[in-house]
C-alpha atoms as an extended CHARMM CRD file, in Angstrom:
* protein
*
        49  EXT
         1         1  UNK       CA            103.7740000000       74.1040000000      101.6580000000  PROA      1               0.0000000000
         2         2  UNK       CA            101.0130000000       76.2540000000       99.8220000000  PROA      2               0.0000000000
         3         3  UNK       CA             98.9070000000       72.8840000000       98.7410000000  PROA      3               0.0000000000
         4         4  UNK       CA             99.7690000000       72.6620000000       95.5480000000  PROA      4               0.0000000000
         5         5  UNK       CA            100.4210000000       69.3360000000       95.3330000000  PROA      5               0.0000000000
         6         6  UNK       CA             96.8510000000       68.6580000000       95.1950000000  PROA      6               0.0000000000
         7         7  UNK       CA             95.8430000000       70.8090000000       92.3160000000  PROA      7               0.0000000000
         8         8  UNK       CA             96.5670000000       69.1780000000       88.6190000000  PROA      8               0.0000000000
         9         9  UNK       CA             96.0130000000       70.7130000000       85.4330000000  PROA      9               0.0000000000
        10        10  UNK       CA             94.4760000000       73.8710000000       84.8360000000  PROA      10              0.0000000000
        11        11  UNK       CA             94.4570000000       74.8390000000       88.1390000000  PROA      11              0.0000000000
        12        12  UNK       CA             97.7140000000       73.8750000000       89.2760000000  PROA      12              0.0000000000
        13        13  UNK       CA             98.8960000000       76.1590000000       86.1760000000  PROA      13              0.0000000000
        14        14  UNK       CA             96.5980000000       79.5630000000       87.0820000000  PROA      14              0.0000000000
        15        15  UNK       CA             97.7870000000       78.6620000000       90.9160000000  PROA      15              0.0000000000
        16        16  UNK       CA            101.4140000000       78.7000000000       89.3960000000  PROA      16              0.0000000000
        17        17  UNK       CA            101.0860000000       81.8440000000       87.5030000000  PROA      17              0.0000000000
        18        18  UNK       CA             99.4310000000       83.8570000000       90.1070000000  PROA      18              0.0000000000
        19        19  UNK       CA            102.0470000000       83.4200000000       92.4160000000  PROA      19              0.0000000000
        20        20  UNK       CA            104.9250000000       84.4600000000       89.6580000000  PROA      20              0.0000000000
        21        21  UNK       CA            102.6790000000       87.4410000000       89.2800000000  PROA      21              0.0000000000
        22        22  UNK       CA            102.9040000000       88.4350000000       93.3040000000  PROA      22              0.0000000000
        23        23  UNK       CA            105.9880000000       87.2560000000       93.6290000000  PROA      23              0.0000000000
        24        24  UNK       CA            106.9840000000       89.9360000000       90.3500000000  PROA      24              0.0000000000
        25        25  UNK       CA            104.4510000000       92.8760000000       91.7400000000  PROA      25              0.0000000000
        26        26  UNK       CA            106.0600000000       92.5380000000       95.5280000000  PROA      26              0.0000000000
        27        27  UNK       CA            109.6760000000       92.3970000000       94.0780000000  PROA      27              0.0000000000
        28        28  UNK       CA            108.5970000000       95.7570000000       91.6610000000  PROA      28              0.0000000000
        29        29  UNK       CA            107.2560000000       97.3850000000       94.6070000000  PROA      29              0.0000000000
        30        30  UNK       CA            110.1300000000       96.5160000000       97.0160000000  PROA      30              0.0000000000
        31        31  UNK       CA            112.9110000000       97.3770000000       94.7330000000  PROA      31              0.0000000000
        32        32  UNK       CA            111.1460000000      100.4130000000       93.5530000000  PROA      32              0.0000000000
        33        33  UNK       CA            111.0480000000      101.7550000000       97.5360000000  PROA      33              0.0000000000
        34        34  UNK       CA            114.8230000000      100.5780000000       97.9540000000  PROA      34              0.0000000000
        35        35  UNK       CA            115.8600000000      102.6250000000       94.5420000000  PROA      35              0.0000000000
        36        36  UNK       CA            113.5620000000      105.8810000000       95.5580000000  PROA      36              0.0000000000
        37        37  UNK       CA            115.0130000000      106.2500000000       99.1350000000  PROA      37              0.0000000000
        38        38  UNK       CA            118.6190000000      104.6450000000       98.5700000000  PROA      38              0.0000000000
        39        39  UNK       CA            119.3320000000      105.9400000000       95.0110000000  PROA      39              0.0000000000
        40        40  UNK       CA            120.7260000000      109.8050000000       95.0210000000  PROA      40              0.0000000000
        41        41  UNK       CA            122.5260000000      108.6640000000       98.3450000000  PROA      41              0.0000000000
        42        42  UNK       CA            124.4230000000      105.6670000000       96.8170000000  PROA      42              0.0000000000
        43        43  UNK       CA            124.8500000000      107.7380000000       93.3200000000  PROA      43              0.0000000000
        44        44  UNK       CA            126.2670000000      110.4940000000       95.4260000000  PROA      44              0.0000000000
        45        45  UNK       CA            128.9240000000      107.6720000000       97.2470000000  PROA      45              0.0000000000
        46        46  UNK       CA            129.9790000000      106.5610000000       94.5170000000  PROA      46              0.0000000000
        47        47  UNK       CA            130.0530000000      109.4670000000       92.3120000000  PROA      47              0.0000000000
        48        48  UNK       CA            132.1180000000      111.3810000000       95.0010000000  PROA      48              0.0000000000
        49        49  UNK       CA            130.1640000000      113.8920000000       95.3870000000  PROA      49              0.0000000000
């Protein structure tokens, strides 16, 4: 586990929102690759182009 279980309050709740936030940013970042170098290729496959 990340500890957590320790914090209470106020800083179980910033701890809990900064890790949405990464976990948000990394998925952006990840999907945002995936769509740049996968896109045109699968629109092409499936368009029939």
């Amino acid at each position: 586990m990340l500890g957590l279980e320790s914090m209470s309050g106020n800083a179980l709740a910033a701890a809990l929102i900064g890790l949405v936030l990464a976990e948000s940013i990394v998925l952006y970042v990840g999907y945002g690759l995936l769509e740049s170098t996968l896109g045109a290729r699968l629109t092409d496959l499936i368009g029939g182009v």
